[in-house]
ZADO-1210 file (C-alpha; in nm, 4 decimals, padded with zeros to 6 digits):
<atoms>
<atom x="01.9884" y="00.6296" z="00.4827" code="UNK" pos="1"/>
<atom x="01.8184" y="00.3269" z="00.4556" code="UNK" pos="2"/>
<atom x="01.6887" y="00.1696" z="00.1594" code="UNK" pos="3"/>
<atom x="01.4047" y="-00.1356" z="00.0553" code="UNK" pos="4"/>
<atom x="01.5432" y="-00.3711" z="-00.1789" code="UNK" pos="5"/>
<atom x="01.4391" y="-00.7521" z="-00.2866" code="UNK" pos="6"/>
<atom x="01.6052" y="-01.0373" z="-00.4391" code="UNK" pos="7"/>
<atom x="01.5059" y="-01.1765" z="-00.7339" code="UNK" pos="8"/>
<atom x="01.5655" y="-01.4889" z="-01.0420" code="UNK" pos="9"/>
<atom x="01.4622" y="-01.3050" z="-01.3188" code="UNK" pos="10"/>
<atom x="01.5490" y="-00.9216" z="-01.2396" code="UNK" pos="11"/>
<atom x="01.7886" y="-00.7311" z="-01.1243" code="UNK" pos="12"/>
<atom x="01.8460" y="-00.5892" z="-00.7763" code="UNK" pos="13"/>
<atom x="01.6127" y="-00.3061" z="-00.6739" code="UNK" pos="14"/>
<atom x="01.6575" y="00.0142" z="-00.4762" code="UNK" pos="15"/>
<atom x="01.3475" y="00.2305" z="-00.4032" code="UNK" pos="16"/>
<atom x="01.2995" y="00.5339" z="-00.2010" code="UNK" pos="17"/>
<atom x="00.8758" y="00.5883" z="-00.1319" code="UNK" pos="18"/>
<atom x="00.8920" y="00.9431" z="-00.1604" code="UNK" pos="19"/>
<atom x="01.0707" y="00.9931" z="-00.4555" code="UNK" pos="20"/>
<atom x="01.3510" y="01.2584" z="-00.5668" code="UNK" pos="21"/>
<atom x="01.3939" y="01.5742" z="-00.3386" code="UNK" pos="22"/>
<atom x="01.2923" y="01.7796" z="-00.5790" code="UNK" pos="23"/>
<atom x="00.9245" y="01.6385" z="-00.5972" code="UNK" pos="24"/>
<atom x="00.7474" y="01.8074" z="-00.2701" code="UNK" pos="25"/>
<atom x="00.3795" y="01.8346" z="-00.1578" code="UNK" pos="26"/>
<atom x="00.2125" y="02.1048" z="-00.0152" code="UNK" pos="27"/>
<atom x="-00.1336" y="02.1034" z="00.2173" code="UNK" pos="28"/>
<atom x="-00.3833" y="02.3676" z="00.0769" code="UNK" pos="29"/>
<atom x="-00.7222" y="02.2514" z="00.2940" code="UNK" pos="30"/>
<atom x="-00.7587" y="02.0777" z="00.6144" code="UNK" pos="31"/>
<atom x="-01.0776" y="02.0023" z="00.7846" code="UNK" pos="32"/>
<atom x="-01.2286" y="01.7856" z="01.0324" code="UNK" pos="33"/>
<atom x="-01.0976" y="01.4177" z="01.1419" code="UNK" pos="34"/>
<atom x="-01.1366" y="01.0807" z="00.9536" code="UNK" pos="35"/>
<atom x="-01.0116" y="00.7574" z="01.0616" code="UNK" pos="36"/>
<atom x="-00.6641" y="00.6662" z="01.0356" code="UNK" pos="37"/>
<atom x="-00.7245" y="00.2776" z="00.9459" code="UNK" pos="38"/>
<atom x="-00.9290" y="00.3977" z="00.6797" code="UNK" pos="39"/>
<atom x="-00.6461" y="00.6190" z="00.5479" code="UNK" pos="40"/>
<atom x="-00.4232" y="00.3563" z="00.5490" code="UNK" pos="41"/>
<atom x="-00.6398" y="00.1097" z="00.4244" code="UNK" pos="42"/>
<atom x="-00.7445" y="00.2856" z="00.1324" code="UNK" pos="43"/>
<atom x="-00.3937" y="00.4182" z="00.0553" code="UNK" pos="44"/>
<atom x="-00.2744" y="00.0493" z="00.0666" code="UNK" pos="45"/>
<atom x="-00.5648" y="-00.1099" z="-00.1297" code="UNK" pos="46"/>
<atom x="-00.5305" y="00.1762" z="-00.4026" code="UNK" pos="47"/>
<atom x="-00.1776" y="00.1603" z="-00.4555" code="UNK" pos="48"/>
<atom x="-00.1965" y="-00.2276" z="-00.4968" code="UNK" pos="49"/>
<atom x="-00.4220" y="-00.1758" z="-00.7900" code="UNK" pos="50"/>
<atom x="-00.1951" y="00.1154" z="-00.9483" code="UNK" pos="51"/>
<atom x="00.1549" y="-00.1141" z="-00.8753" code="UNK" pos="52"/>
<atom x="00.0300" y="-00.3421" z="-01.1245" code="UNK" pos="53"/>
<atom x="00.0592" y="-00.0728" z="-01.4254" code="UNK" pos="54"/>
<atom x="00.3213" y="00.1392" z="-01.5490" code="UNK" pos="55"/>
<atom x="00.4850" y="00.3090" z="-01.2847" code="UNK" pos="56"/>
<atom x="00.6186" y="00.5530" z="-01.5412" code="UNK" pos="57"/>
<atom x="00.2763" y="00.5681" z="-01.7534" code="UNK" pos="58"/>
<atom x="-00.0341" y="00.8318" z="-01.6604" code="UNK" pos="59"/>
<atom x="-00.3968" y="00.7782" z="-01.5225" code="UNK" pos="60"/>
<atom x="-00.6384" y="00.7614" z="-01.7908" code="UNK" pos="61"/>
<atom x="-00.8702" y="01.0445" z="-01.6749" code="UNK" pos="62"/>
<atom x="-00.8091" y="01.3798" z="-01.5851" code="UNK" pos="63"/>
<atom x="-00.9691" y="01.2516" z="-01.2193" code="UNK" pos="64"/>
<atom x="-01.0201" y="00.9980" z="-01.0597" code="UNK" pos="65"/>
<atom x="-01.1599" y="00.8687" z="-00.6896" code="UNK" pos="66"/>
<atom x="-01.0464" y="00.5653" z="-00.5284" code="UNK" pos="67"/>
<atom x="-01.2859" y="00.4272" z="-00.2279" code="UNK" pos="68"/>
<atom x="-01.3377" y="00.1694" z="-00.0062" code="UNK" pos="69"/>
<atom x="-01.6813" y="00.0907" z="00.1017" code="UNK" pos="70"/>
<atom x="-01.6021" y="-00.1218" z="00.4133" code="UNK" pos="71"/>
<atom x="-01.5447" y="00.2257" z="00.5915" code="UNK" pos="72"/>
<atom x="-01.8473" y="00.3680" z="00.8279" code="UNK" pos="73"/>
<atom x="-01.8929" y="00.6742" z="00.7130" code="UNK" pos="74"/>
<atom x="-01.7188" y="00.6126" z="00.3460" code="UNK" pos="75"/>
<atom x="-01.3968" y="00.7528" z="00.3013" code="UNK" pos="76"/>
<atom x="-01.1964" y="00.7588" z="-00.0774" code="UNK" pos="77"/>
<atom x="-00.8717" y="00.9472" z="-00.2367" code="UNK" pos="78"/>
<atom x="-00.9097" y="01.1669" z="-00.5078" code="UNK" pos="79"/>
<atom x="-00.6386" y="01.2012" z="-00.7444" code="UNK" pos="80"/>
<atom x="-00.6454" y="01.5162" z="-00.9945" code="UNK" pos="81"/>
<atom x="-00.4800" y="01.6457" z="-01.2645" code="UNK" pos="82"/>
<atom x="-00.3875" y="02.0409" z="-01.2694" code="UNK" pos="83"/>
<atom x="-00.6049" y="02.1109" z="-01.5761" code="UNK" pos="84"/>
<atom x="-00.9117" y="01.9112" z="-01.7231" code="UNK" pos="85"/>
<atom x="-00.6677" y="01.7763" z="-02.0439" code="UNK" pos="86"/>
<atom x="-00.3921" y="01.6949" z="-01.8653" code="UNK" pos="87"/>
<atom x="-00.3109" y="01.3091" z="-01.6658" code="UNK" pos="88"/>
<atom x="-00.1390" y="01.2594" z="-01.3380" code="UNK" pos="89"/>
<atom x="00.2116" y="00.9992" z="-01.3724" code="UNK" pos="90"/>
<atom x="00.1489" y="00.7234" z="-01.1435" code="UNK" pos="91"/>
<atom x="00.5048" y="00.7641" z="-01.0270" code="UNK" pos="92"/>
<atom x="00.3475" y="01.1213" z="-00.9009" code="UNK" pos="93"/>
<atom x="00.0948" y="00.9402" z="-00.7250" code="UNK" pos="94"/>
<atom x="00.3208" y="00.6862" z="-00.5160" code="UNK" pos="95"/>
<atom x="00.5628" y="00.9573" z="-00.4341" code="UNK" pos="96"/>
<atom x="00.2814" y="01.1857" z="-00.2959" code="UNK" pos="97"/>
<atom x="00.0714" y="00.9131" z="-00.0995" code="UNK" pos="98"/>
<atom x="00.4237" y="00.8377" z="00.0907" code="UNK" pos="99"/>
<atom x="00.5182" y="01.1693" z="00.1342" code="UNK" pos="100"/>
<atom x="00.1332" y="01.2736" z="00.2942" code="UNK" pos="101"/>
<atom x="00.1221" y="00.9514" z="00.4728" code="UNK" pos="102"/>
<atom x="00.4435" y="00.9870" z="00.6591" code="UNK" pos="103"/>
<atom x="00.3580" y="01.4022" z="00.7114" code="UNK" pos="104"/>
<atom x="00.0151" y="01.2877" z="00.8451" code="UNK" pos="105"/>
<atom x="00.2154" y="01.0695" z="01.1063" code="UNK" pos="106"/>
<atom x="00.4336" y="01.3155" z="01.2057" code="UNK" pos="107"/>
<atom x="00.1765" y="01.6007" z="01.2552" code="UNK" pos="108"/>
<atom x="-00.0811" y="01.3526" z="01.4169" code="UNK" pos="109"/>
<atom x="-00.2838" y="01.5124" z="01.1908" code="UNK" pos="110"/>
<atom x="-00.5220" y="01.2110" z="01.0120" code="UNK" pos="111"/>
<atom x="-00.8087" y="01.5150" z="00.8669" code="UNK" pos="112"/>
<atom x="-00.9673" y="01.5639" z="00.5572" code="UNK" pos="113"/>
<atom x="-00.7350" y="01.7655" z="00.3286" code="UNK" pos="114"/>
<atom x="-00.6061" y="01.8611" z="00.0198" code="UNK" pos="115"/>
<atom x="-00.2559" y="01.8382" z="-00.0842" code="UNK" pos="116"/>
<atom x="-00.0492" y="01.9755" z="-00.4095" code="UNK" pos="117"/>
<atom x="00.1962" y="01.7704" z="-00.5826" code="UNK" pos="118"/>
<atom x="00.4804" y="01.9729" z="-00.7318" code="UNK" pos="119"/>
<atom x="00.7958" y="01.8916" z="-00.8817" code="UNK" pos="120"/>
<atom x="01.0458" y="02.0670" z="-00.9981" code="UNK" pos="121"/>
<atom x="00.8505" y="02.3468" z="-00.8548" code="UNK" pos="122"/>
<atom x="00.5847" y="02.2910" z="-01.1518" code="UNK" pos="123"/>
<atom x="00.1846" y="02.1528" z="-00.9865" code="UNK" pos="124"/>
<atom x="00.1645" y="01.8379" z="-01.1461" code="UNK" pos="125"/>
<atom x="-00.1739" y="01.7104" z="-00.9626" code="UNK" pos="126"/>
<atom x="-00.3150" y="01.6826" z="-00.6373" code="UNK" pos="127"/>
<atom x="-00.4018" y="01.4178" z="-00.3890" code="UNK" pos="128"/>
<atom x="-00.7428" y="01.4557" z="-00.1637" code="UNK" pos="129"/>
<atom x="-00.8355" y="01.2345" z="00.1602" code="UNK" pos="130"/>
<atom x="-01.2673" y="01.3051" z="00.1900" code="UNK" pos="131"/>
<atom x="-01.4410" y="01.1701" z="00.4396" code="UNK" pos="132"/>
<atom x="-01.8345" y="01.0920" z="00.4009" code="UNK" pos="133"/>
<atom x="-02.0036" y="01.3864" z="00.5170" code="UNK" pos="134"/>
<atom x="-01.7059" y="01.6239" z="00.4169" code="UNK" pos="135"/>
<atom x="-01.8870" y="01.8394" z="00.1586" code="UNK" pos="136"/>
<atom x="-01.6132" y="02.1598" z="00.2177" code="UNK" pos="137"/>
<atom x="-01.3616" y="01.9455" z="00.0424" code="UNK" pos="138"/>
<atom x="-01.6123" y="01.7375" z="-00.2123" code="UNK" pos="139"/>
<atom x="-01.6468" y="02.1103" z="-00.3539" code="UNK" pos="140"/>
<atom x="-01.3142" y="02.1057" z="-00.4403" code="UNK" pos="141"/>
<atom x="-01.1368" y="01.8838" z="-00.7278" code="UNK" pos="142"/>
<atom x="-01.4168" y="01.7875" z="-00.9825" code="UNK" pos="143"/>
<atom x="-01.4560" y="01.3915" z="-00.9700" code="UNK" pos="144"/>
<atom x="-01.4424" y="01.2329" z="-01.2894" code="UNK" pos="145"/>
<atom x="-01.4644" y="00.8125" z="-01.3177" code="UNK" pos="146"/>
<atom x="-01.4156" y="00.5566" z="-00.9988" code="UNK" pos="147"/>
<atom x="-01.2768" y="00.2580" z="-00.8621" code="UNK" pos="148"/>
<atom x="-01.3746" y="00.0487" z="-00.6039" code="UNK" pos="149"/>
<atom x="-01.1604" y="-00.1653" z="-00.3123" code="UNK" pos="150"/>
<atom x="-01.2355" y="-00.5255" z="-00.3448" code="UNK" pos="151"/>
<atom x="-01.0861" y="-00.7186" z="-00.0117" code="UNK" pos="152"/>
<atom x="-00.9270" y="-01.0005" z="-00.0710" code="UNK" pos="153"/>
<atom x="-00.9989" y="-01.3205" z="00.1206" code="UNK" pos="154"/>
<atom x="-00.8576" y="-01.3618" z="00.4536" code="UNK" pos="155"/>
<atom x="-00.8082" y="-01.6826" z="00.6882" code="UNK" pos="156"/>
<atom x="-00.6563" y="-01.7753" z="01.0241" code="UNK" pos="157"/>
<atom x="-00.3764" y="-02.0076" z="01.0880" code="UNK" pos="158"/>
<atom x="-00.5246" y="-02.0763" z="01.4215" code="UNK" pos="159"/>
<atom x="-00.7629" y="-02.2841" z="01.3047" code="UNK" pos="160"/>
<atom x="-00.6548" y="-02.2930" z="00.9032" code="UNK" pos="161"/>
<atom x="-01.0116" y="-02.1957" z="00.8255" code="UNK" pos="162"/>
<atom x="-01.0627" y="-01.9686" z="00.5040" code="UNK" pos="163"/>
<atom x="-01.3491" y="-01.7156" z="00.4795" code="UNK" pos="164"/>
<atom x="-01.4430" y="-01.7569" z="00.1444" code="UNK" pos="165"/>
<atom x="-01.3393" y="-02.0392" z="-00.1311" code="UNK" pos="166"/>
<atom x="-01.1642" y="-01.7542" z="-00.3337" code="UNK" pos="167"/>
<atom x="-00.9071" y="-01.8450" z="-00.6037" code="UNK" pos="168"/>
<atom x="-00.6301" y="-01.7098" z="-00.3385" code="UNK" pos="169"/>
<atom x="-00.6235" y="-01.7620" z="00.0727" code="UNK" pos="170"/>
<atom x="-00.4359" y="-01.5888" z="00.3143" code="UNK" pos="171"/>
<atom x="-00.3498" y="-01.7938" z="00.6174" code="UNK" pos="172"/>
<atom x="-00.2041" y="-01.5190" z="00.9250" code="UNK" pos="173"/>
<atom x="-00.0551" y="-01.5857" z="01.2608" code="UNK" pos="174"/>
<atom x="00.0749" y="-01.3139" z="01.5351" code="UNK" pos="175"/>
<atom x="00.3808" y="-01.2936" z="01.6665" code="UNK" pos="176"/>
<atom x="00.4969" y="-01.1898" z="02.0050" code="UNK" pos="177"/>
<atom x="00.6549" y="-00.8424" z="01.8827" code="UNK" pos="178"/>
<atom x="00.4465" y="-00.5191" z="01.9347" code="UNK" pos="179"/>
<atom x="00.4441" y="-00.2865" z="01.6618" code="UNK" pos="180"/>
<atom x="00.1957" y="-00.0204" z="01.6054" code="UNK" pos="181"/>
<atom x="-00.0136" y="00.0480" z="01.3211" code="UNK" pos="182"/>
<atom x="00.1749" y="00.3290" z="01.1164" code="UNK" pos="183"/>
<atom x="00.4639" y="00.0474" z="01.1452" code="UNK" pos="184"/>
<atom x="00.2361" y="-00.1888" z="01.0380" code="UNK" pos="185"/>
<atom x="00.1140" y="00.0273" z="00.7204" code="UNK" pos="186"/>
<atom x="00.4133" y="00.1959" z="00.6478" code="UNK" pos="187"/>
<atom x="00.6053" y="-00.0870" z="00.5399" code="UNK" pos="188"/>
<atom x="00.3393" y="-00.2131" z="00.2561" code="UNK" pos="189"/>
<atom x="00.3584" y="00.1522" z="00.1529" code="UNK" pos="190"/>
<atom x="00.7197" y="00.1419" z="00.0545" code="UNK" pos="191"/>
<atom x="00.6911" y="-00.2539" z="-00.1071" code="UNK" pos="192"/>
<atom x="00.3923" y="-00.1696" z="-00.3248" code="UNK" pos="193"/>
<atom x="00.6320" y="00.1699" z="-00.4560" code="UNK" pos="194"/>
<atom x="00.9071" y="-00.0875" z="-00.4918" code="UNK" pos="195"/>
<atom x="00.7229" y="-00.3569" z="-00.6391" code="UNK" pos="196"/>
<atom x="00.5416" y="-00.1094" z="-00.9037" code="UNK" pos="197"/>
<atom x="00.8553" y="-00.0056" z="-01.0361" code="UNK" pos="198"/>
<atom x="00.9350" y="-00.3682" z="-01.1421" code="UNK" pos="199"/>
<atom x="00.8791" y="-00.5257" z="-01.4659" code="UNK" pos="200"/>
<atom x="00.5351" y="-00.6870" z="-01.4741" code="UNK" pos="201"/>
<atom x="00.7279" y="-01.0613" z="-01.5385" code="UNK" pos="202"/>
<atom x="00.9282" y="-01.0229" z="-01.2438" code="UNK" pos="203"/>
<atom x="01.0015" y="-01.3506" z="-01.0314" code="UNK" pos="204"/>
<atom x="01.1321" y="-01.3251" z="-00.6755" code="UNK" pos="205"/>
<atom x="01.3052" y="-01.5982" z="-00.4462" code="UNK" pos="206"/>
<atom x="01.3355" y="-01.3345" z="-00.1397" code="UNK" pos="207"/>
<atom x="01.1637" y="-01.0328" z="-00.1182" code="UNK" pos="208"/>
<atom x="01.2429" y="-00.7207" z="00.1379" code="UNK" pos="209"/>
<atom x="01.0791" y="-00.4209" z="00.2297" code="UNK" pos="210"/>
<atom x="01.0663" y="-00.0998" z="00.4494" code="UNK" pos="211"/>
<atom x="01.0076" y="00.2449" z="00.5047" code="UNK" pos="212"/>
<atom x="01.2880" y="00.3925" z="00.6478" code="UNK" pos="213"/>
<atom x="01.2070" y="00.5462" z="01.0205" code="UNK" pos="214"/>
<atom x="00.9418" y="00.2918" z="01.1062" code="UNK" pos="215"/>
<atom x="00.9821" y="00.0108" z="01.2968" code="UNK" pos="216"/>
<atom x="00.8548" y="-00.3149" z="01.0133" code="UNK" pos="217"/>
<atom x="01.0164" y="-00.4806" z="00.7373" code="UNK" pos="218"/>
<atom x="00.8658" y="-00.7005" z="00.5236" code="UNK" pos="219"/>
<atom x="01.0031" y="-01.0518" z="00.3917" code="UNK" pos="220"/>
<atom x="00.8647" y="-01.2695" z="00.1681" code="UNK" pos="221"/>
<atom x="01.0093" y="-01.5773" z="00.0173" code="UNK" pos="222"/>
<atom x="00.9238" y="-01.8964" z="-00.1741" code="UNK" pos="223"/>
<atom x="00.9272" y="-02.2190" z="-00.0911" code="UNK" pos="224"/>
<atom x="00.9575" y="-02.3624" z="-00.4853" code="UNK" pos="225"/>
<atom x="01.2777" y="-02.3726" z="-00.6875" code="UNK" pos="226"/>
<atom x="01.2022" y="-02.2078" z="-00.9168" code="UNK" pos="227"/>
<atom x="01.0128" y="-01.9828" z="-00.7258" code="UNK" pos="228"/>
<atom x="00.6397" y="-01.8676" z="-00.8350" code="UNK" pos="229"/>
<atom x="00.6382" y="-01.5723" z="-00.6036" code="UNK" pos="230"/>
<atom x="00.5758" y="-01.3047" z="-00.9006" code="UNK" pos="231"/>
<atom x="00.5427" y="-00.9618" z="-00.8522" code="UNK" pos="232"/>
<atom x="00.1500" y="-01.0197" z="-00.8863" code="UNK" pos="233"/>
<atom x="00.1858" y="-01.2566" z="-00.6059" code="UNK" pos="234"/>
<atom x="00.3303" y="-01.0117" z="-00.3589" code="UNK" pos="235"/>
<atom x="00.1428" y="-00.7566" z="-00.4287" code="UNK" pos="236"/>
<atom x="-00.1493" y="-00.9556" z="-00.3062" code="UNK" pos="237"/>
<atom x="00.0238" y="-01.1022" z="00.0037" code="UNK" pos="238"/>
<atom x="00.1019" y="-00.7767" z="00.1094" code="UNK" pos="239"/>
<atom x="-00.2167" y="-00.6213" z="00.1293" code="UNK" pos="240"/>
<atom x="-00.3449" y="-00.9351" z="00.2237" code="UNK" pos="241"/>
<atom x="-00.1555" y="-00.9325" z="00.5376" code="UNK" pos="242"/>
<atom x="-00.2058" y="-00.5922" z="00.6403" code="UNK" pos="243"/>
<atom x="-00.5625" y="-00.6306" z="00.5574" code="UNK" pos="244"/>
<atom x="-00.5833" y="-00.9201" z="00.7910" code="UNK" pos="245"/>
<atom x="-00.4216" y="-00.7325" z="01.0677" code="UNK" pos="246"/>
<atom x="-00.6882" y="-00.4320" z="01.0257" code="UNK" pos="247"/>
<atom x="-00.9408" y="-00.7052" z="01.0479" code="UNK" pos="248"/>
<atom x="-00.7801" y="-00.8838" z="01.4150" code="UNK" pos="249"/>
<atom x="-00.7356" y="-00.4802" z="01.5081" code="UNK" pos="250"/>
<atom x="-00.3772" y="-00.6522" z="01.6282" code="UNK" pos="251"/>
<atom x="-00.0603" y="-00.4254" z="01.5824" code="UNK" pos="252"/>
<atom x="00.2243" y="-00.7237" z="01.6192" code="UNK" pos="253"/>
<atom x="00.4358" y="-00.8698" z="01.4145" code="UNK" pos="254"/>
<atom x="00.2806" y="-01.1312" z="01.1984" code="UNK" pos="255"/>
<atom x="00.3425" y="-01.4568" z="00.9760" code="UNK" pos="256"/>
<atom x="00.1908" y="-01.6065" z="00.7056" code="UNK" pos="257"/>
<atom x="00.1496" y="-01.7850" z="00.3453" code="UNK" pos="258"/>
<atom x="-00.0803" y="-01.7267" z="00.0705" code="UNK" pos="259"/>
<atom x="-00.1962" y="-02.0317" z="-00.0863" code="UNK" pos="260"/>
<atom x="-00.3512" y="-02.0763" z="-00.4248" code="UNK" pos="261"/>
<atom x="-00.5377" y="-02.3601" z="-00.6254" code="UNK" pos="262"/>
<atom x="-00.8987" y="-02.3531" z="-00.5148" code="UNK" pos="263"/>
<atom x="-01.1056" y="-02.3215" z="-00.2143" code="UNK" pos="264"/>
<atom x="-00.8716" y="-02.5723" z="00.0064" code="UNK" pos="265"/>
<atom x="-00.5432" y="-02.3634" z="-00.0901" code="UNK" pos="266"/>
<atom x="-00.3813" y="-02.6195" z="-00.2644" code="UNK" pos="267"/>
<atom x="00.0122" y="-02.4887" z="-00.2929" code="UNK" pos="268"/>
<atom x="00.1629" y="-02.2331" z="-00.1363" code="UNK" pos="269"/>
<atom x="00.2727" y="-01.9270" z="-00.3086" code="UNK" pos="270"/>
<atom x="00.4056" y="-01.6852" z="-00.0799" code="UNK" pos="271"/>
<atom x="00.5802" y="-01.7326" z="00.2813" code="UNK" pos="272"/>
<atom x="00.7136" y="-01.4711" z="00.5289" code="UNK" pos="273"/>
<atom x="00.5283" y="-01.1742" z="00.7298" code="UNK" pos="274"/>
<atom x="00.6594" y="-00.8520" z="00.8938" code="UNK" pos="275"/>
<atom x="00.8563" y="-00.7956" z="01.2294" code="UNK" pos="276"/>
<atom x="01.0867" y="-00.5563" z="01.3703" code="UNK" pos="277"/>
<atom x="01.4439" y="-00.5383" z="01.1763" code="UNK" pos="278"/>
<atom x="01.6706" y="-00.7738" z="01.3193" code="UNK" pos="279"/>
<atom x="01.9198" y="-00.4656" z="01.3933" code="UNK" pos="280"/>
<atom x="01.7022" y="-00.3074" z="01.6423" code="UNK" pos="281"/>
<atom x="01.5937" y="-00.6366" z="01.8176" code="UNK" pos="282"/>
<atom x="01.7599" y="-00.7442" z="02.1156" code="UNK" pos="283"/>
<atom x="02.0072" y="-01.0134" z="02.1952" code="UNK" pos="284"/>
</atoms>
């Protein structure tokens, strides 16, 4: 088996696997009619980026709670509940399941509106929802309580090294000339954001290394500095920086690129590297 794992100055050497221990499972209780894929994985990826930077090990703190990005035609969120109105869902729960239904989606070919148990140790212990807009069979089901909302993070080109926005961080992207596809492409964030949320919040990195094991992307991130400023915060933005900007070019190759902070010209770089195929399954 294959595992993700990162280098880093300040921490020891990780080991992660996204779906967690064999005895955590989930189960599909309601399926109903089709929703966009990018949005699943968009959502998944922008939602998990804002739970990796909390205690992996700690709880949500509501019984409920829906998670939705409203660049999505019609409007798509995840709705993460707890089995009983006083109890909280562990956010390690909520890593492990989003991997576990993401990969299952992929292999059914099966992106719908649904409903899906978490259980370990053969206990329920929550439940993850996808709900599309107009999805009403499903918004009958867990009773929402509190949101959050996506907030994109600014994206540029390297082509022309032309920023979107004058936001406190850039992300500069170029393509490479390897074809991936998109549940690659998404798949790989997936498992760095579980590996990155299970690391200390003061963590420093000099080389950072990611995948999902059975799809066809690794991530790897490094920094430039000695001593490096890549921290854990910073890669968690680069990540979903990168795979947001990919969403946004609708292009499914590899990619390149840095993430540059210190005002709107991007004054030092904080993050280099992209995703490609792993070197052992590239050709001579």
């Amino acid at each position: 088996m294959q595992f993700h794992f990162c280098e880093t100055q300040n921490a020891s050497l990780g080991v992660a696997v996204p779906w967690g221990p064999d005895d955590f499972r989930v189960l599909v209780t309601h399926r109903t009619r089709s929703i966009k894929r990018e949005a699943v994985f968009m959502t998944a990826v922008w939602f998990l980026s804002e739970q990796a930077k909390r205690n992996f090990n700690g709880r949500l703190s509501r019984p409920a709670i829906a998670f939705r990005d409203a660049t999505f035609s019609p409007p798509f969120r995840i709705v993460v509940s707890a089995p009983k109105p006083d109890q909280r869902v562990l956010r390690s729960h909520i890593f492990w399941g989003i991997a576990r239904i993401l990969n299952q989606m992929i292999k059914d070919d099966a992106f719908v509106g649904s409903i899906w148990l978490l259980q370990f140790r053969g206990q329920e212990v929550g439940s993850i929802s996808f709900i599309g807009g107009s999805d009403h069979d499903l918004d009958a089901q867990p009773k929402l309580i509190g949101s959050a909302l996506a907030r994109p993070i600014t994206t540029g080109s390297t082509a022309d090294l032309t920023p979107i926005s004058d936001g406190p961080s850039i992300f500069y992207g170029e393509f490479l000339s390897e074809q991936l596809i998109m549940e690659d492409i998404f798949m790989s964030p997936i498992a760095a954001l579980i590996l990155l949320a299970e690391m200390p919040a003061q963590s420093i990195f000099a080389v950072f290394r990611a995948l999902y094991p059975g799809y066809r992307c690794i991530q790897v991130w490094h920094s430039d500095k000695l001593p490096s400023t890549m921290s854990k915060e910073v890669l968690i933005e680069t990540i979903t920086s990168a795979v947001h900007y990919a969403l946004g070019k609708n292009n499914w190759h590899g990619l390149r690129g840095v993430l540059k902070r210190g005002g709107p010209d991007g004054a030092y770089v904080v993050a280099t590297g992209g995703y490609h195929i792993p070197l052992s399954e590239q050709g001579p």
